[in-house]
Structure formats: structure tokens, C-alpha cells
C-alpha positions in Angstrom: 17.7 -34.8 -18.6 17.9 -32.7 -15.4 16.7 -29.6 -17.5 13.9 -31.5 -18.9 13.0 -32.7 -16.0 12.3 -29.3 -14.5 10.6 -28.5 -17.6 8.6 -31.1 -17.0 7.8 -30.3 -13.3 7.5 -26.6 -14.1 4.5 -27.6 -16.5 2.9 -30.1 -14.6 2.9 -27.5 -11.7 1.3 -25.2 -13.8 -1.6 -27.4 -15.3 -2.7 -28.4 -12.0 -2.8 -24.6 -10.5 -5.0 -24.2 -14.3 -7.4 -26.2 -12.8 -7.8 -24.2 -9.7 -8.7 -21.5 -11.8 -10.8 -23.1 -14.1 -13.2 -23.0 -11.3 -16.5 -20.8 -11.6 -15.0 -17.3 -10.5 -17.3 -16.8 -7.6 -18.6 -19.5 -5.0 -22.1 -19.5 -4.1 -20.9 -17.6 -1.2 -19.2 -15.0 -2.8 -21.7 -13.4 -5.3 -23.3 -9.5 -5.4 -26.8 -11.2 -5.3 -25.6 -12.1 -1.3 -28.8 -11.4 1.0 -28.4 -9.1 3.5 -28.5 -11.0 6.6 -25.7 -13.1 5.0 -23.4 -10.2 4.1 -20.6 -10.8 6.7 -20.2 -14.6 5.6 -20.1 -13.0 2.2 -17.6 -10.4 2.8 -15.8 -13.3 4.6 -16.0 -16.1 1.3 -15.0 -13.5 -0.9 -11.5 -12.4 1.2 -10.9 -16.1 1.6 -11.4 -16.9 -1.7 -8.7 -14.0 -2.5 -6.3 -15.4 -0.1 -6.1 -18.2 -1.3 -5.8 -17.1 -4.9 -2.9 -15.0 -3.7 -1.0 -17.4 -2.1 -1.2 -19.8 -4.6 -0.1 -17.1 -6.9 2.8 -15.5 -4.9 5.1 -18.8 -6.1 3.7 -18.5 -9.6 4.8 -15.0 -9.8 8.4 -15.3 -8.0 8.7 -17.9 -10.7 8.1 -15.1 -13.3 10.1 -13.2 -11.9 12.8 -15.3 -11.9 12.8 -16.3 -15.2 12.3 -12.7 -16.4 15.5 -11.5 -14.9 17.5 -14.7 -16.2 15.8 -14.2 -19.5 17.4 -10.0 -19.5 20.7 -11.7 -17.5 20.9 -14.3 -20.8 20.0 -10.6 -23.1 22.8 -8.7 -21.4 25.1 -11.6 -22.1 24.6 -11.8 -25.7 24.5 -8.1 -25.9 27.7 -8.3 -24.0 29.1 -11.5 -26.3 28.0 -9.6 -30.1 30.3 -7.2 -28.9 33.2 -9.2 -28.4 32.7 -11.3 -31.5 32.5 -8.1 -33.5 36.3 -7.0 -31.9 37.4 -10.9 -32.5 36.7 -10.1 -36.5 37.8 -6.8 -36.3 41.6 -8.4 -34.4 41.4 -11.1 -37.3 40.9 -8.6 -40.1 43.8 -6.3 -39.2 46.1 -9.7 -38.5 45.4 -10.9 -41.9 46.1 -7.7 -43.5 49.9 -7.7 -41.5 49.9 -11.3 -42.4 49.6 -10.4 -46.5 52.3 -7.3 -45.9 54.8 -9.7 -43.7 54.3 -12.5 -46.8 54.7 -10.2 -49.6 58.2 -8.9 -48.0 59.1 -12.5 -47.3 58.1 -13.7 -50.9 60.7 -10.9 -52.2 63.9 -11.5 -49.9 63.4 -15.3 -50.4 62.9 -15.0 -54.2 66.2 -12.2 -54.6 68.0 -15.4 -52.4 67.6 -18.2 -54.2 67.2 -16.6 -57.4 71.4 -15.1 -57.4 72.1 -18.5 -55.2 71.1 -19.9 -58.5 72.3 -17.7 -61.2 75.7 -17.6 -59.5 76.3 -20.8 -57.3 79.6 -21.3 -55.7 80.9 -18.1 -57.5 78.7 -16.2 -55.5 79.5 -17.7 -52.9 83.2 -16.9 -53.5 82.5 -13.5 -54.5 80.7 -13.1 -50.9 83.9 -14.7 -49.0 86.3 -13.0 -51.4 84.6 -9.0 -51.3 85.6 -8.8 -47.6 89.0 -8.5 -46.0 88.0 -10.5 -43.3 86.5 -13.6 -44.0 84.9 -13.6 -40.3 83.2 -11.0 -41.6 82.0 -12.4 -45.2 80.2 -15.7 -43.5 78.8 -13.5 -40.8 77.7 -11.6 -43.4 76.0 -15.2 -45.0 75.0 -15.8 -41.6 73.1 -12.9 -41.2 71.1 -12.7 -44.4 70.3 -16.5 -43.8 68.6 -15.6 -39.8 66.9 -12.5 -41.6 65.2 -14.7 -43.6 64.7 -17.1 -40.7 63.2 -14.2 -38.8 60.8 -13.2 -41.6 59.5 -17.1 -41.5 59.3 -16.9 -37.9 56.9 -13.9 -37.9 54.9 -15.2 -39.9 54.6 -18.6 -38.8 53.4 -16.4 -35.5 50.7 -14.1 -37.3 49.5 -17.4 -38.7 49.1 -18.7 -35.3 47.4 -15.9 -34.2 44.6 -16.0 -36.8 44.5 -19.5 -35.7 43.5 -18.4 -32.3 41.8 -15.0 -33.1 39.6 -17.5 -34.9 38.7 -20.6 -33.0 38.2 -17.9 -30.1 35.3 -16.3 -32.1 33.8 -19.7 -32.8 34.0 -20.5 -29.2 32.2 -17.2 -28.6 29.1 -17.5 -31.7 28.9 -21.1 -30.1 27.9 -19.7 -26.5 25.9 -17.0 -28.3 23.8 -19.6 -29.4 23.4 -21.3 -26.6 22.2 -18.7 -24.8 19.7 -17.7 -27.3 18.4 -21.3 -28.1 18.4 -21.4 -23.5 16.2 -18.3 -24.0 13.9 -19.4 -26.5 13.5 -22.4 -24.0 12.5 -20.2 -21.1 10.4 -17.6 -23.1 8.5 -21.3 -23.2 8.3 -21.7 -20.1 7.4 -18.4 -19.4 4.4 -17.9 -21.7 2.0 -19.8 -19.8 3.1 -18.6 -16.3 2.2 -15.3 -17.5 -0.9 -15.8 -18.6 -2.0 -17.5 -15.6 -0.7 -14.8 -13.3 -2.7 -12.4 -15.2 -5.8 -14.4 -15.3 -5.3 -14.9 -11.3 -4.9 -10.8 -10.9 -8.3 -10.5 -13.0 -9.8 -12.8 -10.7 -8.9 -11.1 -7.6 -9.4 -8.1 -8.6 -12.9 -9.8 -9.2 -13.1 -11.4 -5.8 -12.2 -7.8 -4.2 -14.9 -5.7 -6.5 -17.3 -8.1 -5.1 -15.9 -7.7 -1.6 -16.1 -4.3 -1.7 -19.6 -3.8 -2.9 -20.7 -5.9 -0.6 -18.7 -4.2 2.4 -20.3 -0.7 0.7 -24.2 -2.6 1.8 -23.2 -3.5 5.1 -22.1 0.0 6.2 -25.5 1.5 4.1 -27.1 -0.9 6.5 -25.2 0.1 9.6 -25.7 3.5 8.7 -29.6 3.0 8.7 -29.0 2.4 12.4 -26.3 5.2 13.5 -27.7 7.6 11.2 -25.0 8.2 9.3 -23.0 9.9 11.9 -19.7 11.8 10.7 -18.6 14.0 13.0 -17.9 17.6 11.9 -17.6 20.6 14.8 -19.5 22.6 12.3 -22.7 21.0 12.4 -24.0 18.2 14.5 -26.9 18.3 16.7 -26.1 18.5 20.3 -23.8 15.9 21.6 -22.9 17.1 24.8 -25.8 14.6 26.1 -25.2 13.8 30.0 -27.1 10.9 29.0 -24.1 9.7 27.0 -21.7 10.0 29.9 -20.5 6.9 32.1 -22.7 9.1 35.4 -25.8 8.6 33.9 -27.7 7.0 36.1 -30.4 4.7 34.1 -32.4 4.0 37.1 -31.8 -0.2 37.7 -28.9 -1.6 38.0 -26.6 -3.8 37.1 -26.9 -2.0 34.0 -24.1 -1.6 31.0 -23.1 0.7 28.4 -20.1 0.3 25.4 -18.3 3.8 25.2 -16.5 4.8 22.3 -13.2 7.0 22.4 -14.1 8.9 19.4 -15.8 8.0 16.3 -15.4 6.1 13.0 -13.0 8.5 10.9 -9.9 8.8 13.2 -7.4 9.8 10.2 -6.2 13.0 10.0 -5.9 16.1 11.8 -8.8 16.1 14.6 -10.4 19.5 15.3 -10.6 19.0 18.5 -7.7 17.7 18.8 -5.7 20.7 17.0 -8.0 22.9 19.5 -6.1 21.6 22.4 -2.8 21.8 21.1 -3.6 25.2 20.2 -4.6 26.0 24.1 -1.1 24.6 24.5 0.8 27.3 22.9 1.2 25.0 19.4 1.6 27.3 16.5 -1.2 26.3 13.2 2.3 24.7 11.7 2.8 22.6 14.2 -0.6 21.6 14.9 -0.4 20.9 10.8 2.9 18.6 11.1 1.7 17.2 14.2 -1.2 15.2 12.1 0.2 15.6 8.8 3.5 14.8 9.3 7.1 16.6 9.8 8.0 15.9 6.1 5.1 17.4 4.5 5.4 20.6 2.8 3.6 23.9 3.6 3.4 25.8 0.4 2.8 29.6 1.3 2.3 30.7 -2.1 0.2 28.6 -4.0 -2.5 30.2 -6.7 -5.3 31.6 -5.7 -6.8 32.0 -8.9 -8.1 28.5 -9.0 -12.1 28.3 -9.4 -13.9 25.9 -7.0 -17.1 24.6 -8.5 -19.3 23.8 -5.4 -22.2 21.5 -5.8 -25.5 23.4 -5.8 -23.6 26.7 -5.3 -21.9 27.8 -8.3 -17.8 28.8 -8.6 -15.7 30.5 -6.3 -12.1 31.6 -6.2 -10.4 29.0 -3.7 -9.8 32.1 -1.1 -13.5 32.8 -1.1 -14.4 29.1 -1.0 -12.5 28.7 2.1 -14.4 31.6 3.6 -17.5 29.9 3.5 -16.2 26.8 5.1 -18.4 26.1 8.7 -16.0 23.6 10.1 -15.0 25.0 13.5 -16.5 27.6 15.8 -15.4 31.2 15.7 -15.2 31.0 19.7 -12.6 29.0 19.2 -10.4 32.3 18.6 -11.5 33.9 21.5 -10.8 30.7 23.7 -6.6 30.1 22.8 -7.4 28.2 19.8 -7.1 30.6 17.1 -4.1 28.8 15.8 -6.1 25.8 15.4 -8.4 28.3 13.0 -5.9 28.9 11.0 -5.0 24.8 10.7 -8.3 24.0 9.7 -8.3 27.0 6.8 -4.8 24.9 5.4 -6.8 21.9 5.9 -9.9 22.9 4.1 -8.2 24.8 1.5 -6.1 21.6 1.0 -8.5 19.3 0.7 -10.3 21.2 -1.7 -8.1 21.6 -4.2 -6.9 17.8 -4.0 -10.7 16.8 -3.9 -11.3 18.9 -7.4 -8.0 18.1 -8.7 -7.2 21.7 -8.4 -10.9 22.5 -9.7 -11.3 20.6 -12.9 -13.7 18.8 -10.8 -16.1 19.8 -8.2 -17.0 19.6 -4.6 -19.8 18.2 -2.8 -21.2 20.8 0.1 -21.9 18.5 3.1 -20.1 17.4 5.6 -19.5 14.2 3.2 -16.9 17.0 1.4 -16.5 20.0 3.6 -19.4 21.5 5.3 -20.2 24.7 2.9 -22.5 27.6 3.0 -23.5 30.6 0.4 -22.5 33.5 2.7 -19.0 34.4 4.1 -18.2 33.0 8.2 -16.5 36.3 8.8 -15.3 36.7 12.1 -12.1 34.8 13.7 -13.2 32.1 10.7 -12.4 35.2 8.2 -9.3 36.3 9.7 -7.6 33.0 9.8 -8.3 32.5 6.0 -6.8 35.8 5.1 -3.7 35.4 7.4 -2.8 31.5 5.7 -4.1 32.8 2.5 -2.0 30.6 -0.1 -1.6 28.1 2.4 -1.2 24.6 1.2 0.0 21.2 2.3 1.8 19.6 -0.8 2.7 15.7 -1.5 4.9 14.9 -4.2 4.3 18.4 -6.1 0.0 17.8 -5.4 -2.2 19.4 -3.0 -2.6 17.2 -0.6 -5.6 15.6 0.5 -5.7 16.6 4.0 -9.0 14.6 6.2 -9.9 15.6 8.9 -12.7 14.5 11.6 -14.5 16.1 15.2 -12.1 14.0 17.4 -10.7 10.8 17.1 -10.3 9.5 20.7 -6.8 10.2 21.0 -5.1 8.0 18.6 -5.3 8.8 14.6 -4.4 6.1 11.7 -2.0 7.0 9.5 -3.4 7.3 5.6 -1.9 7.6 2.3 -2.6 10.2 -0.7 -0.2 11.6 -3.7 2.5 8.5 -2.5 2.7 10.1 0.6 1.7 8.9 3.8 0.3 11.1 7.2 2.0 9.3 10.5 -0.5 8.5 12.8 0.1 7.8 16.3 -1.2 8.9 19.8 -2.7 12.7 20.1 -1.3 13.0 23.7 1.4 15.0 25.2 3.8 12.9 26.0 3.3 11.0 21.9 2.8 7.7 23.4 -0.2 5.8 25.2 1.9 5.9 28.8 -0.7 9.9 29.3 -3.6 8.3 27.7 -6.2 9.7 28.5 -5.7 12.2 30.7 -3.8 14.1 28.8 -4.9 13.2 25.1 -5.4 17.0 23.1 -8.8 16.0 22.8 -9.9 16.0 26.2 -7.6 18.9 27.2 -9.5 20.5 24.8 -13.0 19.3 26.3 -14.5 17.2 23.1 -18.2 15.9 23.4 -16.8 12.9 21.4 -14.0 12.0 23.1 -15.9 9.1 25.3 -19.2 9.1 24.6 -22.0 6.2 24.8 -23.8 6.4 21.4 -27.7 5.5 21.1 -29.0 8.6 18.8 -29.6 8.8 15.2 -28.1 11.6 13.2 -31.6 13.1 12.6 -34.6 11.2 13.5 -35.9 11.3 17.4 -34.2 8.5 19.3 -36.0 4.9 20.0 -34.2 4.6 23.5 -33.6 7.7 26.1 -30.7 6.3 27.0 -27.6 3.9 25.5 -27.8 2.1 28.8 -28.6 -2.0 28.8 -30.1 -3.7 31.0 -29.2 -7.3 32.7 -30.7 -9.2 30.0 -29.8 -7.0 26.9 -26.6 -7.3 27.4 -26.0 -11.1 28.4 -28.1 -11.3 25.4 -25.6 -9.1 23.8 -23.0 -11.5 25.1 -24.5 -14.9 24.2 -24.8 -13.7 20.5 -21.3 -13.2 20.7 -20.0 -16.3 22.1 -22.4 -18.3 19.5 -20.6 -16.8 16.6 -17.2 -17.3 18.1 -18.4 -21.1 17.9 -20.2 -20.9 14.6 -19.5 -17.5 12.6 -22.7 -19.4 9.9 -24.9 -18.0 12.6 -24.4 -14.0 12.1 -27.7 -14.1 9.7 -30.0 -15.1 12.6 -27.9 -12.6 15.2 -29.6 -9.1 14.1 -31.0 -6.8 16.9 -34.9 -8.5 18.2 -36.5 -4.9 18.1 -36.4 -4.7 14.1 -38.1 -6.6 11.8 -36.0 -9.3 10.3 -37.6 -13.5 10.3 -34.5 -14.6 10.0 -33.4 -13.3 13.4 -33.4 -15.2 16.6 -34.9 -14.8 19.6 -32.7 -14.7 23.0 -33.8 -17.9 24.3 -33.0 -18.7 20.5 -29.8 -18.1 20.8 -29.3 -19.7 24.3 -30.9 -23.1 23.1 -28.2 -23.1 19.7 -25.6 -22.4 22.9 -26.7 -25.1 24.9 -24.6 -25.5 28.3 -22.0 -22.7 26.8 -25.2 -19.9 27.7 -24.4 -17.5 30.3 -26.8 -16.2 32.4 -24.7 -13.5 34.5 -22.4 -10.8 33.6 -20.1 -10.0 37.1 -17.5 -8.1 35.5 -15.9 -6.7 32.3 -12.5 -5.3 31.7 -11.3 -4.6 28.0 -7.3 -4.5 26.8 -6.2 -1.9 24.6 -3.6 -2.2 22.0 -0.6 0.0 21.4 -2.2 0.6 17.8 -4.6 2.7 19.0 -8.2 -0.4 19.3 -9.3 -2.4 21.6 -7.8 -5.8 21.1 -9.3 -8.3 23.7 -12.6 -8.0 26.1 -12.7 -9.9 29.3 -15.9 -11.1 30.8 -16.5 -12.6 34.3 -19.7 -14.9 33.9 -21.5 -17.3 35.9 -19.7 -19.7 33.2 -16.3 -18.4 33.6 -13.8 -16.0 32.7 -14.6 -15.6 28.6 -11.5 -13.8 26.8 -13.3 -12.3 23.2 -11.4 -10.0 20.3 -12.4 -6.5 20.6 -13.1 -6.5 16.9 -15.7 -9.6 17.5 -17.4 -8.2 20.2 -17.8 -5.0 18.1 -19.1 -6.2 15.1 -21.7 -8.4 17.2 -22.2 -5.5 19.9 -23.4 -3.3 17.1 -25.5 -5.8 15.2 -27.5 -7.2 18.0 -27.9 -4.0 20.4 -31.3 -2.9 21.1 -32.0 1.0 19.0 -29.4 2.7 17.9 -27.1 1.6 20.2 -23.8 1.1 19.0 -20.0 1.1 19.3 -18.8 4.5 17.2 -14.9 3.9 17.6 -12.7 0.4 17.4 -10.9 1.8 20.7 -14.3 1.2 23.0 -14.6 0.5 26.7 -17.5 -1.6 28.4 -18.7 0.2 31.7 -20.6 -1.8 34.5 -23.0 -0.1 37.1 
């Protein structure tokens, strides 16, 4: 009854997490056709919805798994209990054969016995007594034949309870046989339907995160409507070394605010700039390459270099001569202490490529998207650097590895997987730890544009604002728009920047009336917290309302939506300055 019971339980269990899932597959929230100024609530439904769906699978699934090793356990123990029945028949066959040989022999002596006890009768027995000089001797003689006999009966009276046992033992055995097999049957049952919901949940959150992402891919166009696209490459960027962009600009009016950004968006990695400075610190281009790479990751010094790189809009080229026209890094790099950081980026590049095109059955792309490319040769420091790593390639798990690299990352990189094989991450800083940060982070050592740097440009389109600098109300503005969504995230449609075009957005006073007595109206002081992980976890804000602790990632997300221009915060490790 117990057993049933479960059964029972298990099934009822089971029809009520059906009905879950009988649900329509998206809410109205979670759909592709989600409007733009909507897409964050969207992104949100959708990884909520998948939550949920995964928790309420996880017991589902341990459940499967449960009964999936019981079900091979029970396999394994019938496996285990055919062989013994098999010796039990093979034991009972050779007893039975003894048996019949002991029997015959028995049939024989007892049959001679009787049959000259008969013929003769007491004149036998006389004859017996009478043969021997010693009639000791003559009825030992009796007594003997009689126990041989007696022996004979014995041993088979043993065989005979042998087979008994031999027998009921393999009938014990067949009986648990098939009870284990009938138990399986039972939880092959059970199991059926668990399966099958568990593979209709993994369809539907595979669903829910094809949705998510597509709608995560919109946001960041969107985003990068405003930035401009920015990904940073030493190679080619416009200039960045803009003294606007640094924390002594002076805007002219005060108090006035900027959001800095230690590095920008990519962060994984080896960073150019951050390999130059270890070069100008006497690091060899295999350190530099374990350094961001990882200590466990091989560098392959003879790999082919017959294989073709198809670039796009450029035709083939052996890998060696791809690399050659690869305008990553300056050549006065070289002729500065950082030629061993040439020669990383030529593993890097050469690398990458050849993990991009799957060692060139595919083909490459020739913007900085890929790898910045152009048709003729670099030559120079560039050129000698190829020749002297030529063969040079990081390898994962017998793969060329997919090495990324990025301008500078502000002194911390995240880690990244490819080929099963994952790149460590970490503070870029002398001493490996945030205790030197950032004085003496590689980057700046090695004198990065990027390393903390206020962003207000597009990539290629003349600027909207001179300066990334706000004013008193931009940025309690800024700040108000935060705090509203901290008390209702439904209101990120109506929080866009006021300079653009968008009727669904809210003016400032706007957002200040849906605040009510929460609207701050002075700024006095900021100071952000910075996590060990390499982001800025927590920004603190000294209003005319009171000290207001916000997550770095919320005051990001609404920092770069509702700033003025192209203002924006590059880098999730960001610092607010005051002036």
C-alpha cells in the first residue's frame, strides 16, 4: 500500500506541474513582438518566466534521475542474478549426473548382496564364518560389507539432498529475478511521463531564452545607436586621447558631474594595452600570453602554415600572410619596450583566426568585429614579430583556441570559455590582486586612453555635446529616474533620455511628480564601492533627501538610458566624479 501510495503521489505531482506547462508558452510580456521602450521588462518576464520553469523542473529531473539509476541498479542486479541461476543449473546438472553414477554402483553391490544372501542363506553365512581362521575376522568381514553398503546409501542420501538445495536455491533466485523485473516495469511507468515533461520543459526554456536573447540582441542595437558602436581596437579608433574626457576638464559651471568608465565593454581576454605594459616590464610575449590566457594553455610552436584564410572582401591568404596584414597594435610599440607584446598579439591574431574559420573552412570578417584587416603587408616591427612567432598557436583541447582580445579593459578581465577550456580572469595589476589598483594596473603603466575615460562621442558621427560633463539638473534628473525605477521597475518605458524623440518618455518634472516626496532636488556627494570581481557593486549618494545606497548595475543601466547625447557608462567598473 506504501508503494502505491507513492505511485500515487508521484502522479498526482506530476499532473499538477502538467498544468503549469499547459500554459500558453510565452506571457504577454515575454513575446518578440515586445516594443522597444518595453524591452528591459521584456528581457526581465522572459528570465523570470525561465526561472521559474527551472526550478520547478530541477525536482522533476533529480526524480529522473533517481529512478534511472535504480532502474540500471535493478538491470545490474538481474544481469548479476542470470548469472548465478545459470551456475545453480550448471551445479544441479553435474550433481545429478554423480547422483546416477553413485546409484548405479549402489544398485549393483546391493543386488550381488541380497541376491547370494538369498541363493545361499545361512550356508553362506557359515561359509563366510567358516573360510576364515579367525572368526573375529569372518564377522568383521560381515561387518564391513554391511557399512560399505551403508556408506553407498549415505552418499547418496547426501547428493540427493544437495539437489534438493541446489534446487530450491535457484527458485529462490528466478523468484527475485522477477521481482526485480516486474519492480522495473513499475518504474519504467513511472518514468515515462517524467520524461516527457522534462523534455517539454527544456523545449520551453530553451524557448523562453531564444526569446530572451533576441530581445537582449535589440536592446544593445539600440544602445549602440547611441555609443556608436564603440569596440575598442588600438588599430583603428578615432582619437581618444580627448582632455575633454578626463576628470580635469573643466566644463565651465559647477557643481557639475561626469560617470567615468575603467575601460570599455569587452574586458575578456588579453588587453593590448595591457600586454604593452607588461611588456615595458620586462614580460616575455609567453608570459604576457599565459598571463591572460592562462598558465595551462598550450603554445603550440609548430602548427601548419599552409592553412588558407578566406578574408571577407579580400580573397585567401596563407595564415602567415593573413597575420601580416593584421592593424591591431602600433609598430612604435617596438621601438617603445613593447615589442614583446607585438609578438603576443601576432599568437593572438593568428589564434583567433584560425578558431574563428575553423581552421579556414570558413571565413573571416575584416573589421574590427573580427580582426582589423587590410590588403597590403604592416611590415615593420608588425612584420618582424609575425616572422619570429611564425607557427605560433594557443591550443584548447587539441583546437586553436579562440583567443579575444580588446584596447584595454580597466584593469580587471573576465574569464571566458572556448574548446572546454576556460581563460582565468582576474586583476591586470602587479601585485595580481585589487590591493595596487590602479596605480599600478598594466594598463595605465602602459599609458591607455581607455583606461578611465568619460564617454560622450559616437564612434563616427560629430558629437551632440562638447563635453560628457552634466550639469546640476541633468544629473539629479539622472538620479530621480533611478530611484523611480528602484520603486517601480514598470516605469523604464517612460525613463528614455528627453533630448530624443520618444512620446512615451517623461519629462523631469515627470518623473518627480510619479516620485512624489521621494524626489531629490540636490546632489552633495557621491562615492561608489567596487567589488573584488572586477564592477562596481553599490553607489552612494548624499541628497537633500538622505543618504540613497543604489546597485552599480541599476544606476548603470538607468545612467545610460536617460543621459543627455551620447553620454554613457562604457565599463561595469565606473566611478561618479563631482566638481
Amino acid at each position: 500500500m506504501k508503494k502505491l501510495a507513492a505511485v500515487v503521489g508521484i502522479l498526482f505531482a506530476l499532473s499538477a506541474f502538467r498544468l503549469t506547462l499547459s500554459a500558453p508558452i510565452f506571457s504577454a510580456e515575454c513575446s518578440s513582438s515586445c516594443s522597444n521602450d518595453d524591452l528591459d521588462n521584456c528581457i526581465k518576464e522572459c528570465n523570470k518566466l525561465l526561472d521559474i520553469s527551472i526550478n520547478a523542473t530541477k525536482p522533476h529531473e533529480q526524480r529522473m534521475e533517481q529512478l534511472q539509476e535504480t532502474i540500471a541498479n535493478i538491470d545490474a542486479n538481474v544481469e548479476t542474478l542470470t548469472g548465478l541461476i545459470a551456475r545453480k543449473k550448471a551445479q544441479i546438472e553435474t550433481q545429478e549426473k554423480k547422483l546416477g553414477g553413485q546409484q548405479k554402483d549402489f544398485e549393483v553391490k546391493v543386488r550381488n548382496y541380497y541376491e547370494k544372501s538369498y541363493q545361499f542363506g545361512t550356508n553362506y553365512l557359515y561359509t563366510v564364518l567358516f573360510s576364515h581362521h579367525n572368526t573375529g575376522d569372518a564377522v568383521r568381514n560381515i561387518s564391513y560389507r554391511q557399512n560399505f553398503i551403508n556408506s553407498d546409501k549415505q552418499t547418496i542420501t547426501n547428493l540427493v539432498l544437495q539437489l534438493i538445495d541446489l534446487n530450491k536455491a535457484r527458485e529462490t533466485l528466478e523468484e527475485n529475478q522477477n521481482q526485480l523485473t516486474n519492480q522495473k516495469a513499475q518504474l519504467e511507468t513511472i518514468l515515462a511521463p517524467i520524461r516527457d515533461l522534462v523534455k517539454g520543459a527544456k523545449a520551453y526554456q530553451s524557448q523562453l531564452s531564444q526569446t530572451a536573447a533576441g530581445l537582449t540582441k535589440r536592446q544593445e542595437e539600440l544602445l549602440a545607436q547611441k555609443t556608436g558602436n564603440f569596440q575598442t581596437s588600438v588599430g583603428d579608433v578615432p582619437p581618444a586621447d580627448d582632455p575633454a574626457s578626463r576628470p580635469d576638464y573643466n566644463p565651465g559651471f559647477s557643481p557639475a558631474y561626469a560617470g567615468f568608465s575603467f575601460g570599455a565593454p569587452h574586458r575578456k581576454g588579453m588587453s593590448q594595452y595591457g600586454a604593452f605594459g607588461r611588456a615595458k616590464q620586462g614580460q616575455s610575449a609567453e608570459d604576457i600570453l599565459k598571463a591572460y590566457y592562462g598558465g595551462s594553455i598550450e603554445i603550440k610552436k609548430d602548427y601548419s602554415t599552409s592553412v588558407n584564410i578566406a578574408v571577407q572582401g579580400y580573397g585567401t591568404y596563407k595564415i602567415e600572410d593573413y597575420v601580416k596584414r593584421i592593424y591591431e597594435v602600433p609598430n612604435s610599440w617596438g621601438d617603445e619596450g613593447g615589442y614583446e607584446a607585438l609578438k603576443a598579439q601576432a599568437v593572438a591574431a593568428r589564434s583567433y583566426a584560425l578558431a574563428y574559420t575553423s581552421n579556414g573552412s570558413g571565413s573571416i570578417c575584416a573589421s574590427e568585429s573580427c580582426q582589423v584587416f587590410q590588403a597590403g603587408e604592416k611590415g615593420g616591427n608588425w612584420g618582424r614579430a609575425v616572422d619570429e612567432t611564425r607557427g605560433w598557436v594557443l591550443v584548447a583541447n587539441g583546437q586553436p583556441f579562440s583567443a579575444w582580445y580588446a584596447a584595454t579593459s580597466g584593469g580587471y578581465n573576465y574569464s571566458y570559455a572556448a574548446n572546454g577550456y576556460s581563460t582565468p580572469g582576474g586583476w591586470d595589476t602587479k601585485c595580481g590582486n585589487q590591493s595596487c589598483w590602479t596605480n599600478d594596473a598594466y594598463e595605465k603603466i602602459a599609458g591607455s586612453p581607455w583606461f578611465y575615460k568619460a564617454w560622450y562621442r559616437p564612434r563616427y558621427t560629430s558629437p551632440s555635446r562638447s563635453h560628457p560633463w552634466l550639469n546640476k539638473e541633468e544629473f539629479v534628473d539622472i538620479v530621480n529616474a533611478v530611484l523611480l525605477f528602484v520603486k517601480d521597475n514598470g516605469t523604464l518605458s517612460h525613463l528614455s533620455q528627453t533630448d530624443k524623440s520618444n512620446p512615451d518618455t517623461w519629462s523631469r518634472d515627470e518623473v518627480r511628480s510619479h516620485l512624489g516626496g521621494d524626489a531629490v532636488s540636490e546632489v552633495n556627494g557621491i562615492s561608489v564601492t567596487y567589488s573584488t570581481g572586477g564592477y562596481t557593486s553599490s553607489v552612494h549618494l548624499e541628497t537633500d533627501k538622505g543618504g540613497k545606497d543604489i546597485g552599480g548595475d541599476i544606476f548603470r543601466q538607468i545612467f545610460n538610458i536617460r543621459a543627455p547625447g551620447e553620454i554613457w557608462l562604457a565599463s561595469a567598473l565606473f566611478n561618479i566624479e563631482k566638481k
